[in-house]
N, C-alpha and C positions, 0 to 999 in steps of 0.2 A: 825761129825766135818767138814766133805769136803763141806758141805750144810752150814754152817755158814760161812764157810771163801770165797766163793763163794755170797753170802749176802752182807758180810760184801765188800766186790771188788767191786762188781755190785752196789750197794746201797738197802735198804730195801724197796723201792718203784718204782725200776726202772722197764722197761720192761720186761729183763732178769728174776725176779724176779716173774711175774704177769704172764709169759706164762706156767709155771704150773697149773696154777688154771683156765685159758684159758682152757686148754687142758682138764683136769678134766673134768672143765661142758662142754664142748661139746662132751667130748666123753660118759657120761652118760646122755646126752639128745637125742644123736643119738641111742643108746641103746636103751632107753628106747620108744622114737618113733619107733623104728623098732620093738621091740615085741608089740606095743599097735597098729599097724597099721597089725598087723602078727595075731594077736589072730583075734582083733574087724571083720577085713574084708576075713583073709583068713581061718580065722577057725570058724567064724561066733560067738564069742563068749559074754557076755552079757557086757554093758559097764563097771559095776561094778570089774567083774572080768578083764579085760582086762586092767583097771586101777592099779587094784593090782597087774598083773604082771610088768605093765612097772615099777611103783616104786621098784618093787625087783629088776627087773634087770636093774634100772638106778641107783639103792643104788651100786648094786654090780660091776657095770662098773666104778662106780668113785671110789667104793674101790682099785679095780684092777688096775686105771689109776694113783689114789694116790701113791700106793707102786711100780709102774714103777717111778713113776717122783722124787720119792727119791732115785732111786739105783744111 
């Protein structure tokens, strides 16, 4: 309810509004670069795998960043 009436204040397409989803995807793209750049070069490991980890943990850093940016 506090997230709707803060919307509804701000407007539905204002700034206030968008730095949520800002935050999301850059906090699960830097995530997900730092484990593809951790495995690929400092663990040697093959590109296949090394993609599949950054997508797990770029899924799970915007889960993580989602449920901060609604408390």
């Amino acid at each position: 309810m506090k997230r709707d009436r803060t919307l509804r204040a701000a407007g539905r397409w204002s700034v206030g509004a968008m730095n949520g989803w800002r935050y999301i995807g850059l906090h699960a793209a830097a995530a997900a670069a730092f484990i593809f750049l951790l495995q690929r070069y400092g663990m040697s490991a093959s590109l296949e795998s090394s993609l599949l980890w950054a997508g797990s943990f770029g899924a799970c850093a915007a889960g993580l960043a989602y449920m901060q940016s609604n408390r």
